[in-house]
ROPADREN-710404 format. One record per atom (N, C-alpha, C): residue in three letters; x, y, z; residue number from 1; atom name. Coordinates in steps of 0.1 Angstrom, whole numbers. Each point is the difference from the previous one (the first is absolute). Layout:
REM ROPADREN-710404
aa,c1,c2,c3,i,at
ALA,X,Y,Z,NUM,CA
...
***
This chain:
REM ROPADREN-710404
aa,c1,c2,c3,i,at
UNK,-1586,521,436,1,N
UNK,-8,12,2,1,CA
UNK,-11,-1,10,1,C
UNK,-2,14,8,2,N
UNK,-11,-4,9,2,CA
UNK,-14,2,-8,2,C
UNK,-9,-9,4,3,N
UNK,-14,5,-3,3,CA
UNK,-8,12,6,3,C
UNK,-7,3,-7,4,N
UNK,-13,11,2,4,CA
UNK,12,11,6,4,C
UNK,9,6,-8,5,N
UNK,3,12,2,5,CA
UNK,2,8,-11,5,C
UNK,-1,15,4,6,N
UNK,6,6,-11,6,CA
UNK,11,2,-9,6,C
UNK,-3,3,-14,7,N
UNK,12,-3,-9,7,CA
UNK,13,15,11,7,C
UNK,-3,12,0,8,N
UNK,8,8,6,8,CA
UNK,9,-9,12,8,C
UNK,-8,0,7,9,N
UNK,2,-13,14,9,CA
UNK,13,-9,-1,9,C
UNK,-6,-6,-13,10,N
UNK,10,-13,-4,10,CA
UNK,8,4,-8,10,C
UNK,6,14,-6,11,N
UNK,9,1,-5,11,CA
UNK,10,2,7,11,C
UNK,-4,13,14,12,N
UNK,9,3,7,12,CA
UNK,7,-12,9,12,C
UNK,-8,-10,6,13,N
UNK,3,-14,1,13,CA
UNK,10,-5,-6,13,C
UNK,3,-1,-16,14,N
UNK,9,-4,-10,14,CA
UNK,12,6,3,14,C
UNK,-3,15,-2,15,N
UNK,12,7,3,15,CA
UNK,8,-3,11,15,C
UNK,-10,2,11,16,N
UNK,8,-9,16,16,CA
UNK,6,-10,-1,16,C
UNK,-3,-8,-7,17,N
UNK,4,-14,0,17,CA
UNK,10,1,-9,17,C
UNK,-4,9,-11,18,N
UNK,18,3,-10,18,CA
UNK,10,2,9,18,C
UNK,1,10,7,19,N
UNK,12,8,9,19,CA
UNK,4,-11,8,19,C
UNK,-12,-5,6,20,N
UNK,9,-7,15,20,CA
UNK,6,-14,-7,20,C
UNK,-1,-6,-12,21,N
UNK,7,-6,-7,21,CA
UNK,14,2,-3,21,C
UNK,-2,14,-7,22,N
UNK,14,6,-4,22,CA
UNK,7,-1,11,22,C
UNK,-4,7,10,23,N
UNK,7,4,14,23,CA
UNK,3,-17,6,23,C
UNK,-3,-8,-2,24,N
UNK,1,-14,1,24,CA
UNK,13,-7,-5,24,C
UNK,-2,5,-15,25,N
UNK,12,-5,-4,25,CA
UNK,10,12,-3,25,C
UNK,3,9,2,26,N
UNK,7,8,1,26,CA
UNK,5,-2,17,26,C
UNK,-3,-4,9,27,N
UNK,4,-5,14,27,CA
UNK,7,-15,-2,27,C
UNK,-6,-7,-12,28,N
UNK,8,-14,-4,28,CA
UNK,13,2,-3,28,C
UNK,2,9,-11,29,N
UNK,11,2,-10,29,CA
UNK,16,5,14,29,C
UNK,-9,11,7,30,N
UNK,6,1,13,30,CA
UNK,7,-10,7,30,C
UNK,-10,-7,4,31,N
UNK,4,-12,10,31,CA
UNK,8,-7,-5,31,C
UNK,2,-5,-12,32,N
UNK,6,-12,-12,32,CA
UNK,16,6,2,32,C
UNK,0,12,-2,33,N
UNK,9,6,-1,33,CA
UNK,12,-1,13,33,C
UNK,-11,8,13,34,N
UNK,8,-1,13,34,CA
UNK,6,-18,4,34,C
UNK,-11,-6,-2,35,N
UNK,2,-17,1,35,CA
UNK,18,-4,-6,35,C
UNK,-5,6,-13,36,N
UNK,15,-12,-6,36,CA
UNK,10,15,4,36,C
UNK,-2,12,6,37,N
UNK,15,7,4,37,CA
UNK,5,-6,13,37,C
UNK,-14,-6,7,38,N
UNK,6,-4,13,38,CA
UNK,4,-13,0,38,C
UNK,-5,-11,-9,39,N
UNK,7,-13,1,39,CA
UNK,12,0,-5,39,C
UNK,6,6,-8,40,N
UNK,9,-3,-11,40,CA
UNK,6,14,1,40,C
UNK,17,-3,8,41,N
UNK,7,10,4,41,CA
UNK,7,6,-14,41,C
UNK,0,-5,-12,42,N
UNK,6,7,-11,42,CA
UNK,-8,6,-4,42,C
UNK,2,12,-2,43,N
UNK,-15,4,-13,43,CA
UNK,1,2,-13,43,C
UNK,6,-8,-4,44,N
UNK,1,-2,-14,44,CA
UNK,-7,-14,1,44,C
UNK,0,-7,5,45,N
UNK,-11,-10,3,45,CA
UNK,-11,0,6,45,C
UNK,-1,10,10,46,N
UNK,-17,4,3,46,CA
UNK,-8,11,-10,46,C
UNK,11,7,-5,47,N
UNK,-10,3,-14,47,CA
UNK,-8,-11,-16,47,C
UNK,15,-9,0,48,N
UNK,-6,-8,-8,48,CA
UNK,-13,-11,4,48,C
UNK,-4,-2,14,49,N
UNK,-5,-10,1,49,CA
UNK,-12,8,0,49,C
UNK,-1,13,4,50,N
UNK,-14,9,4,50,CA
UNK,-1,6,-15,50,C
UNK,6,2,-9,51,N
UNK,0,-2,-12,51,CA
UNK,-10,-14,-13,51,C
UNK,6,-13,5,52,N
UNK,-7,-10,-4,52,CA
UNK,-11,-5,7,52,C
UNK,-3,2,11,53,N
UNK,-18,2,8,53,CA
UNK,-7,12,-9,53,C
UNK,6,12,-4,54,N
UNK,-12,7,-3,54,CA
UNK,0,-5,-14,54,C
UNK,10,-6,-11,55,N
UNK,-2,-3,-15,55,CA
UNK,-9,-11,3,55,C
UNK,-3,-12,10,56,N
UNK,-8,-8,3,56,CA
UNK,-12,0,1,56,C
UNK,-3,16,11,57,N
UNK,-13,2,2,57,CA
UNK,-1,7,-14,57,C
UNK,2,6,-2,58,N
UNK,-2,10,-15,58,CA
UNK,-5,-11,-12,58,C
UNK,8,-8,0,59,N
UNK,-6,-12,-10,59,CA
UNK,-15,-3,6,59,C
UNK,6,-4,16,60,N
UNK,-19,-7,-2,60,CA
UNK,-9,10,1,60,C
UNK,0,11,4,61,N
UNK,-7,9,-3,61,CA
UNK,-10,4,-15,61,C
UNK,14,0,-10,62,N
UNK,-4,-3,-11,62,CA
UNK,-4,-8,-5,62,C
UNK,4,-15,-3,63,N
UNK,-9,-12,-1,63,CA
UNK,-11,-4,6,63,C
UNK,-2,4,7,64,N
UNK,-14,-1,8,64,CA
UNK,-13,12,-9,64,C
UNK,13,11,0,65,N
UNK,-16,12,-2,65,CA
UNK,-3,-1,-15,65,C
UNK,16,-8,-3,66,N
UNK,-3,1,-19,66,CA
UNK,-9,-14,-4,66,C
UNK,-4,-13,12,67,N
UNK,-7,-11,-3,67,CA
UNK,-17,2,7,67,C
UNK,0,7,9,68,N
UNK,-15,0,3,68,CA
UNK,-4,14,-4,68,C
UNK,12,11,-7,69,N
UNK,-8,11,-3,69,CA
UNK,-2,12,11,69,C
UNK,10,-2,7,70,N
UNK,0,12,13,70,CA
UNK,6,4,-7,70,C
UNK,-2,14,0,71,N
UNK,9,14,-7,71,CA
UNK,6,5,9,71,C
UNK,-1,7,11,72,N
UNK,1,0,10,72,CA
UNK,19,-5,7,72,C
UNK,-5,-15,-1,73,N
UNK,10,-9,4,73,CA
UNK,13,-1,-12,73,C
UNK,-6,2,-9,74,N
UNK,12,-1,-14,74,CA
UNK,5,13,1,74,C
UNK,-5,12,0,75,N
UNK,7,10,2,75,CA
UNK,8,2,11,75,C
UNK,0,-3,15,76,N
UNK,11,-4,10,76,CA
UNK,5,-8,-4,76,C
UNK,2,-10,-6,77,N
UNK,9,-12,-8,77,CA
UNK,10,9,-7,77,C
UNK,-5,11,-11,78,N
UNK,5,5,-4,78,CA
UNK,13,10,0,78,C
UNK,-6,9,12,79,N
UNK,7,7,7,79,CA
UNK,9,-1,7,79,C
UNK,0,-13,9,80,N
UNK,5,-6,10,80,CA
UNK,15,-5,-12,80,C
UNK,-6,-5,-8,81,N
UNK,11,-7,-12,81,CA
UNK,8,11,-8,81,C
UNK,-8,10,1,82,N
UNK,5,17,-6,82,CA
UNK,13,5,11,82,C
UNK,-5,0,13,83,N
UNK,7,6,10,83,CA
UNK,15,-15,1,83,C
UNK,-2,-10,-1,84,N
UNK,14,-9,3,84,CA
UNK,9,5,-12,84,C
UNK,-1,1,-14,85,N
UNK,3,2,-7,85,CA
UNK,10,12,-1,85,C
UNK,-12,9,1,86,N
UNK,7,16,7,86,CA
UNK,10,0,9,86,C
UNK,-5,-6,12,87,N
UNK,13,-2,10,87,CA
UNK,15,-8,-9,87,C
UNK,-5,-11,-9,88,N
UNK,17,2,-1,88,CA
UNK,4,-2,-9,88,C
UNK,-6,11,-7,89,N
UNK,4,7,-15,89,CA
UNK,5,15,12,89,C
UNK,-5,4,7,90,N
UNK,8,13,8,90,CA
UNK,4,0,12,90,C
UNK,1,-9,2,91,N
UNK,8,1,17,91,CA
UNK,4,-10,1,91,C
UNK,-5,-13,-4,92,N
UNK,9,-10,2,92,CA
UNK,15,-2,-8,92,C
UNK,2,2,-10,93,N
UNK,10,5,-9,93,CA
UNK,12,1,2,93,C
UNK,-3,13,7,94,N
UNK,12,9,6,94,CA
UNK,3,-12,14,94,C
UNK,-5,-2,10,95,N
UNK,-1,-4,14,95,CA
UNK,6,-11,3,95,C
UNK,-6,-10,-11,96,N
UNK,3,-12,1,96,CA
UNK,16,-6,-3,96,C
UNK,0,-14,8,97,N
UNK,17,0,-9,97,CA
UNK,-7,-10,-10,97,C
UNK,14,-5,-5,98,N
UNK,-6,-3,-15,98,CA
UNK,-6,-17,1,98,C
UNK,6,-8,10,99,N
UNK,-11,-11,1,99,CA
UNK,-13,4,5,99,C
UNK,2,5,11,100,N
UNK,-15,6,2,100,CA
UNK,-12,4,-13,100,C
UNK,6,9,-9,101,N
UNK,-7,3,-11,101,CA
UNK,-5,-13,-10,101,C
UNK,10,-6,-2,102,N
UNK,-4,-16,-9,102,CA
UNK,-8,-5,7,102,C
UNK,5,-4,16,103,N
UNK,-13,-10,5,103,CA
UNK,-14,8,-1,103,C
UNK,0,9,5,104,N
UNK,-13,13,-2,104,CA
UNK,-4,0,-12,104,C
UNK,5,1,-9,105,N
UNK,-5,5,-14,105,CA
UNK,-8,-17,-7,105,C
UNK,11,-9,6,106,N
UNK,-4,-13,-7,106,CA
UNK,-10,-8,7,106,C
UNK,-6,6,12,107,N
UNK,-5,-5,7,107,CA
UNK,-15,2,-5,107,C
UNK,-2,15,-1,108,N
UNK,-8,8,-5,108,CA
UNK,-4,-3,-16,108,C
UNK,10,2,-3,109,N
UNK,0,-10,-16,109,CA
UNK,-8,-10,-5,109,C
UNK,2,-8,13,110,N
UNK,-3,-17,-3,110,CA
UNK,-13,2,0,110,C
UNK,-5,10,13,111,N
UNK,-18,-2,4,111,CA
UNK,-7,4,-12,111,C
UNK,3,12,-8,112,N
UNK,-3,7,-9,112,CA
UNK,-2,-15,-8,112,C
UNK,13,0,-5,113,N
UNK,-5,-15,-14,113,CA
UNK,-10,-10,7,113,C
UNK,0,-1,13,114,N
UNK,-8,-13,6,114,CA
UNK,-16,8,-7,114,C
UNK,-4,10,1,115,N
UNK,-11,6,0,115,CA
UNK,-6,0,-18,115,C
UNK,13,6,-5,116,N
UNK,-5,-6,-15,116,CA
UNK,-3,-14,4,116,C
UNK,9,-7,0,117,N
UNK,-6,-15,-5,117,CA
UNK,-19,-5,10,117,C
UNK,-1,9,10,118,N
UNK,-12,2,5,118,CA
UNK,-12,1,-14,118,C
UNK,4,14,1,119,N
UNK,-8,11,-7,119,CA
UNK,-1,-9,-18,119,C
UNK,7,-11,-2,120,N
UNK,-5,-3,-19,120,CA
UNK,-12,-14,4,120,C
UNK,3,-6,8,121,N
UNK,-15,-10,5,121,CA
UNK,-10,9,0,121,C
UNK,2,12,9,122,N
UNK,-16,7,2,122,CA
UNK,-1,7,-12,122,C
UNK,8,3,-16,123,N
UNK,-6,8,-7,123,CA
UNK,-3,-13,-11,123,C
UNK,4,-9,3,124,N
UNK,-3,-13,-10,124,CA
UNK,-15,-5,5,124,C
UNK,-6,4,14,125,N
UNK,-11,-7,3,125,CA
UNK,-4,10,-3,125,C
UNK,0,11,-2,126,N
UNK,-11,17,-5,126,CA
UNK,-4,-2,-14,126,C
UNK,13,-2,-8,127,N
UNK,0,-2,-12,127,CA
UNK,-11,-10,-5,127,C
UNK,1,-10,8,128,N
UNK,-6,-20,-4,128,CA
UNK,-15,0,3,128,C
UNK,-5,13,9,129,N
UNK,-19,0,7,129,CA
UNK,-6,9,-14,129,C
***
């Protein structure tokens, strides 16, 4: 925060700094996307790989905002993890062939369990203070 200003001042500040975030990673999600259509001539594999970057960032998003307490950051964790899910529970489904869907699904799968087994250390150290 900056000093010796006003609260008005520094909210609208916040808010600036909200958007051009959003607009930040909403230009990420973009790029991630164009990246693995243009390396990777199948797209049943440039979706799965732009698929497990965002369940990645989405985890550390979350583990991050769920360990120092960013709300903020856990709720894009969230969403981000909301929106992969969504994709392919509804579009990936239909689109995919059917290895594609196992590797995708299992891939996705795995990170998820990786994150439980995260997530019981940090409720065992919450628990144990």
């Amino acid at each position: 925060r900056i000093r010796n200003i006003r609260t008005e001042d520094q909210e609208i500040l916040d808010m600036n700094a909200s958007v051009s975030w959003g607009m930040v990673f909403l230009f990420s999600i973009a790029l991630v996307w164009r990246i693995a259509h243009a390396v990777f001539d199948v797209a049943d594999v440039a979706v799965s790989v732009a698929l497990f970057v965002y369940t990645i960032c989405g985890l550390g998003f979350y583990l991050v905002g769920r360990t120092h307490k960013y709300t903020h950051m856990r709720l894009v964790g969230v969403v981000l993890l909301g929106g992969v899910v969504a994709r392919l529970l509804l579009v990936d489904v239909r689109n995919m062939e059917v290895l594609g869907r196992v590797v995708t699904f299992l891939g996705v799968g795995f990170l998820f369990i990786l994150t439980a087994l995260f997530e019981k250390p940090f409720k065992n150290k919450k628990e144990g203070s």
